[in-house]
N, C-alpha and C positions, 0 to 999 in steps of 0.2 A: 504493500500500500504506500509506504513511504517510498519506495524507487519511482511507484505509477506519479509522486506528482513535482518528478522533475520537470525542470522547463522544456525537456527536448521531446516531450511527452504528447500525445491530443489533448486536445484541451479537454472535451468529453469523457477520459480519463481521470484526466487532475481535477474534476471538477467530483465525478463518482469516488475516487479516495479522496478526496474531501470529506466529503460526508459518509463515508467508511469511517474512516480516521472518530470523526466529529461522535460516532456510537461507540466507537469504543473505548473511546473517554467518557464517556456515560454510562454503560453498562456493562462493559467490559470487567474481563477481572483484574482491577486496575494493578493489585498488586504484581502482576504478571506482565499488565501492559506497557507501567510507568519505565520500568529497566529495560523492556524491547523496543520501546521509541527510543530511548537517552543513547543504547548501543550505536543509535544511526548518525551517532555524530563525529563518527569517524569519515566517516561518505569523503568524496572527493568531491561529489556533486554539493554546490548552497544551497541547492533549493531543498534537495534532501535533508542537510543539516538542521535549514532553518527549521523544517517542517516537523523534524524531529525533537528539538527544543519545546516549538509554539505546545505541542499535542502533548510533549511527557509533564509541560507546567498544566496543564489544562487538567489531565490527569489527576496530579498531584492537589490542586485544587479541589478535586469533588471527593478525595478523597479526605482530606483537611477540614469537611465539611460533615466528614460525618461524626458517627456517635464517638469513634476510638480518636480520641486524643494524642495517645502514642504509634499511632498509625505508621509513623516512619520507620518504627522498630522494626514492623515486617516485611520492608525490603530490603532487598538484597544490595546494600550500598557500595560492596565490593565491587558492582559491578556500576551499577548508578554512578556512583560518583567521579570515577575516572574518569566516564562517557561526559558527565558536566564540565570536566575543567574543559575539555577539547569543544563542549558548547559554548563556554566564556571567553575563548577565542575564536569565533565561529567570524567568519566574511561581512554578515547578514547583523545588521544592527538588531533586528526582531530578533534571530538567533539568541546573541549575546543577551539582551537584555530578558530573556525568558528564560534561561540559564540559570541567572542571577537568581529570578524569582523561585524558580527549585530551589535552590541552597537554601534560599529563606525559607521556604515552605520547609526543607527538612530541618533546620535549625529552630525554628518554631514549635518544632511536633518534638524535637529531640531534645530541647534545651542548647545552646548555646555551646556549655562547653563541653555535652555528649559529645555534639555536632563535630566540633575541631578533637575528639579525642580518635573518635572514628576517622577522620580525615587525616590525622597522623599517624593512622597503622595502615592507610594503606600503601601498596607493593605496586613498585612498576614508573609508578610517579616521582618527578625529579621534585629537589625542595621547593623550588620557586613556586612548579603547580601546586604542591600542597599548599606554601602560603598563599597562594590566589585565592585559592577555595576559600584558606578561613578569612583573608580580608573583606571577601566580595560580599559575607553578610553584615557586616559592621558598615560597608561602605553604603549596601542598597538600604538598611533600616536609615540612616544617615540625611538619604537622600529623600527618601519615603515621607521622614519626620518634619524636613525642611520645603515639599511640595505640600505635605498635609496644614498647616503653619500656612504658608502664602495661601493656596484655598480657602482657608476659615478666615483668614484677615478679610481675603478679597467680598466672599460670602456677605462678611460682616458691612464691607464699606458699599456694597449692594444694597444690603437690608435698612440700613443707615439712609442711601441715598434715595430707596422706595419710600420710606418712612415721612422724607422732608417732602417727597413731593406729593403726598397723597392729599386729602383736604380733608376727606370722610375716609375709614377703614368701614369697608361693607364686610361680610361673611366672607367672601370668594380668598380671603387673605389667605386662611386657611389652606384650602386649595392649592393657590401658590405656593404654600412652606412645605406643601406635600409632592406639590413640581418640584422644586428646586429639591428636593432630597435624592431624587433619582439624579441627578448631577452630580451631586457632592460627595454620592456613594458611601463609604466609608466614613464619613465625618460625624455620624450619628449612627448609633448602635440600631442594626439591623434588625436584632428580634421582636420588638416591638415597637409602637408610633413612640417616636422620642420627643419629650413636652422639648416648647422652643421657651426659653425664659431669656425677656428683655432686658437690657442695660435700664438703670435710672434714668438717662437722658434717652433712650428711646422712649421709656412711658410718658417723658411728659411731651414729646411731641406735640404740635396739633394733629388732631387725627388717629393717634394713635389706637393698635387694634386693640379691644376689647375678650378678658375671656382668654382659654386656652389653645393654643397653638400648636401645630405637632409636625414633623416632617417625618415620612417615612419612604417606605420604598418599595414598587412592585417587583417580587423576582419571578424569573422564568422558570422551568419546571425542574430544568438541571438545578440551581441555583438554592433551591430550598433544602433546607436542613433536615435532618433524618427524625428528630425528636427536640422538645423541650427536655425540662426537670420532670417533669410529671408524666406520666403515661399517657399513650395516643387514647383510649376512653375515658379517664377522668376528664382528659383536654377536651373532651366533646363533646361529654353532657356539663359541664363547670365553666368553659369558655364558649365555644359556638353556638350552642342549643340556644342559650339564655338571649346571646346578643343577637342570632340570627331569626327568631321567633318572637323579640319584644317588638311593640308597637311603635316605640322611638327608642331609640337609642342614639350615645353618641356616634359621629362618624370615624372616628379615630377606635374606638370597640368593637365595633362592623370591622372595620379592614381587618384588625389587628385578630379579629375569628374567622374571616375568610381564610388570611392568609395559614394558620390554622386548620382551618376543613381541608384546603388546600395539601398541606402536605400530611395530614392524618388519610389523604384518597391515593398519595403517592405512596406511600410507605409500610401506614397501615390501613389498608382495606378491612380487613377482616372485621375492623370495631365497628363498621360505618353499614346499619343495613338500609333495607327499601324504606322502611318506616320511615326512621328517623331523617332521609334523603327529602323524603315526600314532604315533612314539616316544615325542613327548608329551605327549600324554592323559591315561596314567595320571597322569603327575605334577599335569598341573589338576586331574586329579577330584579327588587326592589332596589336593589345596590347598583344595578346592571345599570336602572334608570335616571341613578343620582345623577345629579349636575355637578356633582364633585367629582372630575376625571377621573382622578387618582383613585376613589374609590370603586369608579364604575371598570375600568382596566382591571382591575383586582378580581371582581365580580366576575368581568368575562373570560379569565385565563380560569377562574374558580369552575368556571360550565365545563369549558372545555377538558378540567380536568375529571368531570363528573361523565360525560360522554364515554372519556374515554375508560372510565370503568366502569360503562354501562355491557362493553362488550362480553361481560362474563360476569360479573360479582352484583351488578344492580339493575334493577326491575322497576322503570320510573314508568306511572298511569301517564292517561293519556292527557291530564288535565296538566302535570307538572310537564310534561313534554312542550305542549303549549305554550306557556307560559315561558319557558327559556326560547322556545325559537322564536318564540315572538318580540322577547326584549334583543334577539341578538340580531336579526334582522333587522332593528329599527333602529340599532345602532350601526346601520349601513349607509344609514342615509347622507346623502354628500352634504346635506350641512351639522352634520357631527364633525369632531374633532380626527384628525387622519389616524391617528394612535389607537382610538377607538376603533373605529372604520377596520382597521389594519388586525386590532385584539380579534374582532368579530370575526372578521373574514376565517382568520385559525380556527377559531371555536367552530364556528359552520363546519369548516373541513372535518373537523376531529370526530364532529355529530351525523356527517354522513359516512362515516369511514367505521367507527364503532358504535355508534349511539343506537336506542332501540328502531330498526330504519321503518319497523312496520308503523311504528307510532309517530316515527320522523317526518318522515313523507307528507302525509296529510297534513302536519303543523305547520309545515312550511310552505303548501300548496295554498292554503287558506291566509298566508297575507296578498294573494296575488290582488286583493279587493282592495286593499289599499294604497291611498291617495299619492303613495309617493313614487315616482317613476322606482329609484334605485332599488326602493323593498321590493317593490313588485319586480322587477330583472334579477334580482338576487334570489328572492322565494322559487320562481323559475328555475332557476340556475342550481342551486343546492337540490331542489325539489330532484331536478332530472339526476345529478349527480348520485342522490339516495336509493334512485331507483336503476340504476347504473349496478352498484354495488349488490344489489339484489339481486340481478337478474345474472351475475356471476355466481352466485350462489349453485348449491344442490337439487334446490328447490323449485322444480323449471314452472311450477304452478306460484309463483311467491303473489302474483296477483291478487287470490281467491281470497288471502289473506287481509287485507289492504282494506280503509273504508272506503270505497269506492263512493258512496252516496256523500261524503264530504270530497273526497281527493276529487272525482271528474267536471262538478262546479267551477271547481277554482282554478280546473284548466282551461276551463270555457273562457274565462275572464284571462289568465296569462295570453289564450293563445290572439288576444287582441290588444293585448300591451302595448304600451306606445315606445317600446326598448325592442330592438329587430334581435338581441340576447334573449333576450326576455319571451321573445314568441317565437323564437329556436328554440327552445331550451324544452318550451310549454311544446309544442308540437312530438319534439323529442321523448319526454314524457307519456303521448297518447300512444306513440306507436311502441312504445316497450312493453306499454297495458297491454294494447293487442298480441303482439308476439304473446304472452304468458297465457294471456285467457285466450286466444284463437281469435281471428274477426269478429268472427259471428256471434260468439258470445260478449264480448268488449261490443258491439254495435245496440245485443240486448238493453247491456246493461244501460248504455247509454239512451237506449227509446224509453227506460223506467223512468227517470231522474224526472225527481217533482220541483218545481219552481224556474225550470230555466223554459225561453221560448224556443217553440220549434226552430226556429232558424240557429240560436246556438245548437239546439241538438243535433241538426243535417251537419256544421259544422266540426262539429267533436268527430263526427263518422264522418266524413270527408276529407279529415287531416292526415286519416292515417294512411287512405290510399296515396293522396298525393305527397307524401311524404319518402312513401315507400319508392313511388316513380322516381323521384328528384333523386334520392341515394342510389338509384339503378342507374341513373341516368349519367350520375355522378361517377359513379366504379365505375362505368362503363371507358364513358370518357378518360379516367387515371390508368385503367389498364392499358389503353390504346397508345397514351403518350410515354407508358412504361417502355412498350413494345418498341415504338419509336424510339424512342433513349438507346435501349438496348439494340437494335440493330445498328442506332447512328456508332455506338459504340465498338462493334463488332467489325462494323468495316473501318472504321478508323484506326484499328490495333493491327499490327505487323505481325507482333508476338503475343501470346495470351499466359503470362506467366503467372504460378497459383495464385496471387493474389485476388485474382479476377473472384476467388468464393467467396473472399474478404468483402470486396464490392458489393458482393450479391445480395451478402447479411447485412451491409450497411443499408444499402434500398430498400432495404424489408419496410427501415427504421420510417422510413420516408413514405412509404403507401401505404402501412398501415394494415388493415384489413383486405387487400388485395388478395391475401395470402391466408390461408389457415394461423391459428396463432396459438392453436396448441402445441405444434411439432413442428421444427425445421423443414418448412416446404421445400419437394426436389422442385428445380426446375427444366421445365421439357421444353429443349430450343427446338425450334421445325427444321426441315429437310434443309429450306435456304440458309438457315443459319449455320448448320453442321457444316454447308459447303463453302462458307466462307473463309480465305484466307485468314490465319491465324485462330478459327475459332477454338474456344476453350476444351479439353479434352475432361474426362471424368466427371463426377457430379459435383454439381451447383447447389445451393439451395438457398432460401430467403427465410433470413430469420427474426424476431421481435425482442429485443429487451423490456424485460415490463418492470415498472415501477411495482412498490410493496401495495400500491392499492390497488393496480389493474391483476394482481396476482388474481386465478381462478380458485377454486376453494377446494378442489381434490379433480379426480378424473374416474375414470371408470374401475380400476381398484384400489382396493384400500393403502393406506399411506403405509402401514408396516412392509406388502409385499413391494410395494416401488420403492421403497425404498431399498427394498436387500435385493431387486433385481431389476431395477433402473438404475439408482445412482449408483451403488455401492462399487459392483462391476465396473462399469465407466471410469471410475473417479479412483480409482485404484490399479487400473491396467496401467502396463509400461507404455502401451501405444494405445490409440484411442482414435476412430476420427474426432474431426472438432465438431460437427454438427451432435454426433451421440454425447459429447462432452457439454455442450452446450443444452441439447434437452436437460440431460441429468442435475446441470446444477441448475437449472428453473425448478425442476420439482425437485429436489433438496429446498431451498429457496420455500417452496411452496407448503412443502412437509414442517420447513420449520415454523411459519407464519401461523399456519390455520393446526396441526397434527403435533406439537414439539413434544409431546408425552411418548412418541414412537423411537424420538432420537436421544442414544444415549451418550453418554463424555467418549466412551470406550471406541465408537462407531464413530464421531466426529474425529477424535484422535489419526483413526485412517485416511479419513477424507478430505485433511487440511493439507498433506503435501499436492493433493490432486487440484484442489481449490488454489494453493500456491502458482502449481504448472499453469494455469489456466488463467492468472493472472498478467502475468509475466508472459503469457500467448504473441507474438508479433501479429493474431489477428485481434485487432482491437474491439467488435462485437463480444468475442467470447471472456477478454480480459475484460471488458466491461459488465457482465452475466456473472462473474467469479466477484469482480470486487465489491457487485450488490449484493451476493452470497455471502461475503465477508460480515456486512454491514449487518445483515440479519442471524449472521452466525454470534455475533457482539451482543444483538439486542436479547439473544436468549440466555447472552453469558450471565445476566444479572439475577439469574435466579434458578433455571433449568439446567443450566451445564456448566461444567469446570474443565476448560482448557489448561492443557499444562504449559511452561512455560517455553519447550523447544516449539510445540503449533504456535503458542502466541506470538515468537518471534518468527517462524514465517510467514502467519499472516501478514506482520508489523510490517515488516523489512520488505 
C-alpha cells in the first residue's frame, strides 16, 4: 500500500491506498500497523517515506486515544524507533515533522524518561541519532507550548476586539464561542463544553454577553474516545436519557450527551437498545433543528452514527425513521449553512447504505411534497439510492415489502420536480419498483392508489416504459461507440502486446453495465477483427471494480463454499490468471462485507501474500480490486480478525 502511492504510480492507485492506508489506521490492528508503516522509512522513494510517517503518527494517534494509557508499552520500539530517527531526516517537510509527532506520542504514553531510556538501549544507531530522538521531544513540546501561547493571546485579542465592537450581545454569542473552538482545537479541554470565563475588563464592556459561555468541539467518528470514568450504561441512563428527553434543556448539556450517545453507538452498542433509541429521537431531531450550528453538526454526525448501527444491532419504527430523514433533508436546503449541508449529505449516505432501507425509502420519498427545490432533489436522490441498495440484495421480491401506498404518491410529485436530478432520480425509482414487482403488478398497484388524479396515475405507468426505452436506447448507443473505439483501436496498433487485457479491464471501468458485472466478461472480437493486422491473440475480458456499497450481497452459493473454492485456490496458487485472480478477490471483498463470520485469522493469514501479489500487479485494475480488499480486510481487523505482524507488513509495505 505504501509503494502503490509513490508519485510514479496512477493516480487511481495513490488515491485507492489512500484510503486503504486511511482504514487501517482506524481499524486496523494498530499495534501491528504503527511499526509496519515507520519500517517504510527507509524507502529511497519520499513519497513512500513521507507517506509512511503521515499514516504510522495517525496510527499512533487513535491509539493515544484510547482507554490504555501505557499503550506505547506494547510496541515493538526496537523496531519503531530506529525506523523514526530515519523519519526525522526524511526529504519531505510533512515526513519530518510527523516523525517528530510519534516520538511525542510515545514519550507521552511512556513518560519522558522511559522514552530516552529505551532510546539508549537501542543497537544499530550511531550517538548523534540516539541524541536526535531524545532532543526532538523536548524541542517539538517546546514549540507546541510556544504556538499554543501565541493562539490563546491571539484568541484573546479576537475576543477582546469582538467584545468592543459589539453594541448588544444577542444569544448567537454562544454559538460563536462554540465556532471558534473547532479552531483553537486543543486550547480547551475536549471532553466536555469548556465554561468561557471573562476578564474584569471584558465584563464591563458595553454590550457585554450575559450568562454562561462554553466552547466546544464537534469530532469525527475516528476522533472520539473509547470511554469516560464511568461506564458506557451508567453514561446513558445518568447523562443522555435525562438531557436528550427533557423538555428544555441547556445547549451546552444537549451536545455534551450527544457527543456521548455518540461514542456509547461506536464503542458500546450493546448498552444502547431499540427502546431506549426510540425515546431519543425527538430530542436529535430537535438538536438537528437548533439554530445553534454547532449543536445541530453534532446532532447530524449523532444520526448518522445511529444509521449506521441500525444495520444489525437496532430496530428504529417507522415514526422515528421519519423524523430523522426529515430533519436531515431539510438541512439540505441551500440556505443552510455549507457545514450542515455537507454533515447531512454523510448522514443521508450512511442511512441508505445501512439504515433500516425498508423504512428509509418511504421517509425520504415523502419530503418530495415539499416546498423547497433542494429537499425535494435530494428526497429523490437518497430515495432512489435506498432502493438501489435493495435491489442488490437476496431478496429479488424487496418491493412487496415496501409501503407502496405512501412511497408511489410521492413519486408522483418527484417525478415533476422542478430539479431534472430530482425527476431522474424519481423516474429511476418507478422503474426499480417494476423490475421487483413485474409491470403488471407495479401498474396494479398503481390503478389502487387513493387521492392522486388519473392523469398522475397514467403517468406513474408510463415512466417506467419510457424509461426502460431511453436506457435501451442508451446501451445501445455506448455499445456501438464501444465497438467503434475498439476497432478504431485495433487498426491503429502494429503490435498488440499483453497489455491490450489491461485496457480491456480498464473500459469495463468506463461503460459500466455494458458488461455482466458479476464475472470478468470474455470478450468475442468478430471475424474482421481477428483478421486484422496486429490483432490481440488469447482472451480479453472486461472487468468492474466496485466500491464497498455497489458490492452484491452473496451469489448463488453460500459464502463458506466460495470461499474454500473461489478465493482460497486462486489466491494461493503460484500462477493464476489475472481475470480468476480478480473475480476471487471481489468475493473475498464480498465475503468479508456482508459473510465475515465465515473468514477466519488462520484463512486470511494464506491469503495476504496473494492479496500482496495482486497489489503490486503491473495491471492496474486488479492492483486496484487487491488494494480495496486490503481496505476491507482492515475494517474487519477491528474486531473479527487478528492479522499477524509478517501479513501486516505486507499489506503495509
Amino acid at each position: 500500500l505504501l509503494d502503490s502511492c509513490a508519485s510514479n504510480m496512477p493516480k487511481a492507485l495513490r488515491s485507492a491506498a489512500a484510503t486503504a492506508l486511511a482504514q487501517a489506521v482506524e481499524t486496523g490492528p494498530l499495534g501491528k500497523v504503527a511499526p509496519a508503516l515507520a519500517a517504510r522509512a527507509t524507502h529511497k522513494n519520499a513519497d513512500v517515506v513521507e507517506n509512511s510517517m503521515v499514516y504510522c503518527e495517525k496510527a499512533l494517534v487513535v491509539l493515544s486515544k484510547g482507554s490504555n494509557a501505557l499503550w506505547a508499552k506494547d510496541l515493538d520500539s526496537e523496531r519503531l524507533l530506529p525506523a523514526l530517527s530515519f523519519g526525522i531526516n526524511a526529504k519531505s517537510p510533512k515526513g519530518k515533522k510527523a516523525a517528530k509527532g510519534c516520538c511525542v506520542l510515545l514519550s507521552e504514553s511512556l513518560g519522558v524518561t522511559a522514552y530516552e531510556d529505551q532510546v539508549s538501549k537501542l543497537v544499530g544507531l550511531k550517538p548523534l541519532q540516539i541524541e536526535e530522538l531524545k532532543k526532538v521531544v523536548n524541542a517539538s513540546k517546546k514549540e507546541d507550548a510556544d504556538k499554543k501561547k501565541k493562539e490563546m493571546e491571539a484568541e484573546r485579542k479576537k475576543r477582546l476586539k469582538a467584545l468592543k465592537a459589539s453594541k448588544n450581545a444577542p444569544e448567537p454569542m454562544a454559538v460563536q464561542s462554540g465556532t471558534r473552538a473547532e479552531a483553537i482545537g486543543d486550547a480547551v479541554s475536549k471532553k466536555k463544553p469548556a465554561k468561557i470565563e471573562l476578564s474584569e475588563e471584558e465584563k464591563a464592556m458595553n454590550g457585554a454577553p450575559e450568562g454562561e459561555l462554553f466552547q466546544v468541539t464537534v469530532f469525527s467518528r475516528a476522533e472520539l474516545n473509547t470511554g469516560t470514568a464511568i461506564d458506557a450504561s451508567t453514561e446513558l441512563s445518568t447523562v443522555v436519557v435525562p438531557a436528550l428527553t427533557a423538555n428544555e434543556e441547556a445547549w451546552n448539556v444537549m451536545f455534551d450527551a450527544l457527543t456521548s450517545l455518540r461514542r456509547i453507538l461506536v464503542y458500546h452498542p450493546e448498552v444502547v437498545t431499540s427502546a431506549t433509541i426510540e425515546g431519543l429521537v425527538p430530542g436529535i431531531e430537535k438538536s438537528i433543528r437548533s439554530l445553534r450550528s454547532v449543536l445541530a453538526k453534532n446532532a447530524i454526525f449523532c444520526s448518522a452514527d445511529l444509521f449506521l448501527k441500525c444495520s444489525a444491532e437496532l430496530n428504529l419504527s417507522q415514526k422515528a425513521t421519519d423524523q430523522l430523514c426529515f430533519a436531515l433533508l431539510d438541512s439540505c436546503a441551500s440556505n443552510m449553512p455549507k457545514a450542515l449541508r455537507s454533515a447531512a449529505a454523510t448522514a443521508l449516505a450512511q442511512a441508505v447504505e445501512t439504515g433500516p432501507l425498508g423504512k428509509v425509502a418511504p421517509a425520504l420519498a415523502a419530503r418530495a411534497t415539499h416546498k423547497n427545490a433542494d429537499v425535494v432533489e435530494n428526497s429523490m436522490v437518497y430515495c432512489e439510492k435506498a432502493l438501489v441498495v435493495l435491489s442488490k440484495g437476496s431478496n429479488a421480491l424487496w418491493a412487496k415489502d415496501l409501503d407502496s401506498e405512501r412511497l408511489l404518491p410521492a413519486l408522483s410529485f418527484g417525478i415533476n420536480a422542478k430539479s431534472p436530478k430530482g425527476k431522474k432520480a424519481a423516474k429511476g425509482c418507478c422503474v426499480l419498483l417494476s423490475e421487483s414487482l413485474g409491470v403488471t403488478a407495479y401498474e396494479d398497484q398503481v390503478s389502487k392508489l387513493v387521492g392522486l388524479k388519473p392523469l398522475q396515475i397514467e403517468e406513474l405507468k408510463k415512466v417506467v416504459n419510457a424509461s426502460k426505452k431511453e436506457d435501451a436506447d442508451k446501451k445501445k448507443k455506448e455499445m456501438e461507440a464501444e465497438r467503434k473505439k475498439r476497432l478504431k483501436a485495433l487498426k491503429a496498433s502494429k503490435n498488440a502486446p499483453e497489455p491490450m487485457a489491461v485496457q480491456s479491464g480498464t473500459r469495463a471501468e468506463a461503460i459500466g453495465d455494458a458488461v455482466s458485472k458479476k464475472k470478468p466478461a470474455k470478450i468475442e472480437l468478430s471475424e474482421e477483427e481477428k483478421a486484422m493486422n496486429g490483432a490481440p491473440e488469447g482472451e480479453l475480458f472486461q472487468v468492474t471494480v466496485f466500491s464497498r456499497a455497489e458490492l452484491n450481497t452473496g451469489t448463488a452459493i453460500d459464502a463458506s463454499t466460495e470461499l474454500s473454492t473461489v478465493v482460497v485456490p486462486a489466491l494461493t496458487a503460484n500462477e493464476e490468471a489475472w481475470n480468476v485472480m480478480f473475480d476471487a478477490l471481489t468475493s473475498l471483498r464480498r465475503i468479508l462485507v456482508y459473510h465475515p463470520e465465515v473468514v477466519t485469522s488462520a484463512t486470511i493469514e494464506g491469503l495476504v501474500p496473494g492479496i500482496e501479489k495482486s497489489i503490486r500487479s503491473l495491471r492496474s485494475v486488479l492492483a486496484k480490486n487487491a488494494i480495496f480488499c486490503s481496505a476491507d480486510l482492515f475494517l474487519k481487523c477491528s474486531a473479527e480478525l487478528n492479522l499477524s505482524q509478517k501479513a501486516t507488513d505486507q499489506l503495509c509495505f
